[in-house]
C-alpha positions, 0 to 999 in steps of 0.5 A: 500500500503505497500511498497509506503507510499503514505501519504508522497509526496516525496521533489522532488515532492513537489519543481517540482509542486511548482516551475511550472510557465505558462510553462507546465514544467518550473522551477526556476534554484535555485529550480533544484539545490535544487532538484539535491542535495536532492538525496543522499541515496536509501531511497531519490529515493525510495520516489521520485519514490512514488512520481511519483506513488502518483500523480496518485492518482489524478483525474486530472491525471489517477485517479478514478475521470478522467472518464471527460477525458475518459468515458465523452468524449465517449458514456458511462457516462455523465451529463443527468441531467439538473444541470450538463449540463452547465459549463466547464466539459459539454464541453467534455460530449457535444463535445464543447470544446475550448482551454480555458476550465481549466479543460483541461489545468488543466489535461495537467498540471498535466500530464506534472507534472508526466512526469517532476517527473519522468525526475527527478528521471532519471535524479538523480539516478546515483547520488546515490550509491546502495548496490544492482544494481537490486535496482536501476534497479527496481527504474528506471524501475518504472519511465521510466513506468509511463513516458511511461504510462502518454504519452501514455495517452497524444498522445491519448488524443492530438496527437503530444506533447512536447517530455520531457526526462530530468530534466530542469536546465535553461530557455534555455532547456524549451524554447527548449522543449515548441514545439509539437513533432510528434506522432510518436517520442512519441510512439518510447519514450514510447516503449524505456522505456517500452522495459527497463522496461520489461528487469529490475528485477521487480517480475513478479507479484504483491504480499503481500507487493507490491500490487500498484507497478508495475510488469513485468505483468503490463510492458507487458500489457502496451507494448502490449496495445502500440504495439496494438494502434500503429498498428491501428492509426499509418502507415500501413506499420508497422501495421504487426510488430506491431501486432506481437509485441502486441501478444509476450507482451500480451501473456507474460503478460496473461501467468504471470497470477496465476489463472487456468481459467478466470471463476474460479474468479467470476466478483463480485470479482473483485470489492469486497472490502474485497478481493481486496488484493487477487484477481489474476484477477488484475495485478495493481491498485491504492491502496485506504484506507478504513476510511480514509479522505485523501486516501480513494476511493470517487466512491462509494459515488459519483456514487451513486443517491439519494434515494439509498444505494447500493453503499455507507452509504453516504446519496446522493443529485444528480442523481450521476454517470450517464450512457447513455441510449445507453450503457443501451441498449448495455448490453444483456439480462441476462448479470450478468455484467449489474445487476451488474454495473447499477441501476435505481434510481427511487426517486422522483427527480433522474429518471434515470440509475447510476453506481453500479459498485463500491460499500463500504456500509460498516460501515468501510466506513460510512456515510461519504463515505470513501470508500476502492475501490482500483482503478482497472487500468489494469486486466486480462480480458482487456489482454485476449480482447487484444489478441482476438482483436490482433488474428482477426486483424491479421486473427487468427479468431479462436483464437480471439473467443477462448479469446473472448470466455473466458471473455464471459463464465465467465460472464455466457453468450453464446459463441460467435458462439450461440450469432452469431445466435441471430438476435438481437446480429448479427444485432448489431455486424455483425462482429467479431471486432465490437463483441470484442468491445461490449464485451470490452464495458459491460466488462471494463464499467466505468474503463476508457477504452471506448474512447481509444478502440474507438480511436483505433478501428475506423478511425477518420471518421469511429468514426463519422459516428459511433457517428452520427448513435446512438440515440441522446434521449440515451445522454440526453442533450449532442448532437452528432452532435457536434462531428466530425472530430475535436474530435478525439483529445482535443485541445491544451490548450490555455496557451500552444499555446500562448507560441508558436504558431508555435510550439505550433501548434492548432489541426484542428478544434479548 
């Protein structure tokens, strides 16, 4: 990552998360002086904004190693084997969540610790005299991007939030702020700073020397995904809008892409560590160092299982990454995409399925697993899935199967008026919403996409109904009969109720 050095977390970053308390965002008045005053030079908001982009490093956050807070809570990973099942991170593979598990609050913190990153910057960077304005539009439109991003994250996961926009600078403005905003100002939030994002001069899209920062392409991708969620989750009565919305940002994004067809780059490709630089089929991703043992990728080595060497050179103890028999089963016959992003270990200890998605066995990783995987959090085919989901739900069928069409061509399989004939294919998807959600499920495996597009696709007790009608010998020993309409979001953490339990309100069922 040239242009974000991301060995060097910014001041700014480093006084907000020391000088937060129990508070989600509290800070001490002697430290937001400290803070105010370190902003004085372009090079002093260009390290805040890296800042603000190092934090997503963590797992904690978005992160490789978040899939406790995505692909856990759906139905694609989990822990099926017997050490993994106990303890705190169970809780969200088996549906049994309380307010006090610390992982959750944890991830809560440190999301909040983003968004007060970037409040921070927005609230100082007038302070500060550029020598080109585009500059300073570029800086602002990064933070106003990650904020829009991390509390699109955080209305998913929990529904109504605290609705922080400023830098705090006394205990009055937090105690102001420690209450849950509805979703619906959230998501007016997020569009406001995305829509002033996508009217900065950002380049279009990621090139040499900006390869982890974002672009016009990432901006458009995001607001489409928004304007996409909202038109499923929110009233109905702007459901039209919405989509139309969604399709103007996705189409922009789709024709910023520098590539001729989807099927001219390989799958394989996307995922190669060698040509992660190159790849045109990534519009932005969390740049790793190959070797290195701070800000190297870790996924490789720790989705591998004992007895295997295909991911890493690391020599592996557990059963790894593991995936649910159920997405096992969802793959079709002859999906190159399976081959590719599953394996069965077959050791002594580890009966069972693990990820091979990501993969550096190279010596430059070595035995100790350092791996270069870049994490890969928006790419081309998730944009041309959106546009077939958008065209169907606003009834442009034929449209919706061209683009569905795209990614399944590219991965060798038939298109989806053959598959529509296949008994076995029809029966499981008898229409064609369910058809581009299998097709986002074996495409975008383990990229952290699963329990959005459930959230997005079903009603709460559409997506109940749809969890209790699986197999349960697919989960191991997570049950399915845990889950019910308490899960469409995470609880509250507790330590944030108890600061105000009227404001702070729990969410039904926890």
């Amino acid at each position: 990552m040239k242009n974000i050095n991301i060995k060097l977390f910014c001041l700014v970053a480093l006084l907000a998360l020391g000088s937060c308390k129990k508070d989600f965002l509290e800070q001490s008045n002697p430290d937001a002086v400290a803070i105010s005053k370190s902003f004085k030079t372009e090079n002093d908001v260009l390290l805040a904004v890296n800042g603000c982009y190092s934090l997503l490093r963590s797992g904690n956050t978005i992160g490789e190693g978040s899939d406790l807070w995505t692909d856990q809570r759906a139905d694609d990973t989990g822990t099926n084997d017997n050490q993994s099942n106990a303890g705190e991170p169970f809780g969200f593979n088996n549906f049994s969540l309380i307010p006090t598990n610390s992982y959750l609050y944890t991830h809560w913190s440190a999301m909040y610790a983003v968004i007060a990153n970037c409040n921070i910057v927005l609230s100082n960077i007038d302070k500060v005299t550029f020598a080109k304005p585009e500059t300073k539009q570029k800086y602002k439109a990064e933070a106003e991007f990650i904020r829009a991003l991390i509390y699109f994250h955080m209305v998913r996961e929990w529904g109504d939030v605290p609705l922080v926009t400023q830098q705090f600078s006394n205990p009055d403005e937090v105690a102001a702020s420690t209450k849950r905003d509805p979703q619906a100002a959230v998501y007016a939030q997020i569009v406001t700073d995305l829509k002033d994002a996508a009217s900065s001069p950002l380049p279009a899209t990621q090139a040499t020397g900006t390869i982890g920062r974002i672009s016009l392409a990432a901006v458009n991708t995001l607001l489409g995904q928004v304007y996409l969620t909202m038109a499923t989750t929110l009233d109905a009565a702007n459901k039209t809008t919405n989509l139309n919305s969604a399709l103007t940002s996705l189409t922009a994004a789709y024709n910023a892409k520098t590539f001729g067809k989807l099927k001219d780059i390989p799958y394989t490709d996307v995922f190669d560590v060698t040509k992660k630089s190159a790849c045109p089929e990534l519009i932005w991703q969390i740049v790793n160092i190959q070797g290195d043992p701070v800000y190297s990728s870790g996924i490789a080595a720790s989705s591998q299982a004992k007895g295997e060497t295909i991911n890493s050179l690391k020599t592996s103890g557990g059963a790894g990454y593991n995936v649910t028999h159920d997405l096992v089963n969802d793959y079709e016959a002859n999906d190159p995409r399976g081959a590719f992003s599953i394996k069965f270990a077959n050791d002594a200890t580890v009966k069972d399925w693990f990820v091979t998605k990501f993969r550096d066995a190279s010596s430059g990783a070595g035995t100790n697993g350092y791996g270069g995987n870049d994490w890969i959090l928006m790419r081309y085919a998730d944009v041309i899935l959106m546009l077939a989901e958008v065209n169907m739900y606003l009834g442009n069928n034929a449209a919706a199967i061209q683009y569905l069409d795209m990614v399944r061509d590219r991965a060798g399989m038939p298109t989806y008026a053959v598959s529509s004939q296949d008994p076995a294919y029809s029966s499981k998807y008898p229409t064609l919403k369910l058809a581009i959600l299998h097709e986002r499920r074996v495409e975008l495996a383990f990229e952290h996409h699963r329990l959005f597009d459930l959230l997005r696709t079903f009603t709460t007790d559409e997506l109940v109904a749809y969890f209790h009608a699986k197999n349960q010998a697919d989960f191991g020993s997570a049950l399915l009969t845990n889950f019910t309409t308490k899960d469409r979001f995470f609880p509250i953490p507790f330590n944030e109720t108890k600061l105000n339990p009227t404001k702070m309100y729990q969410n039904p069922g926890y």
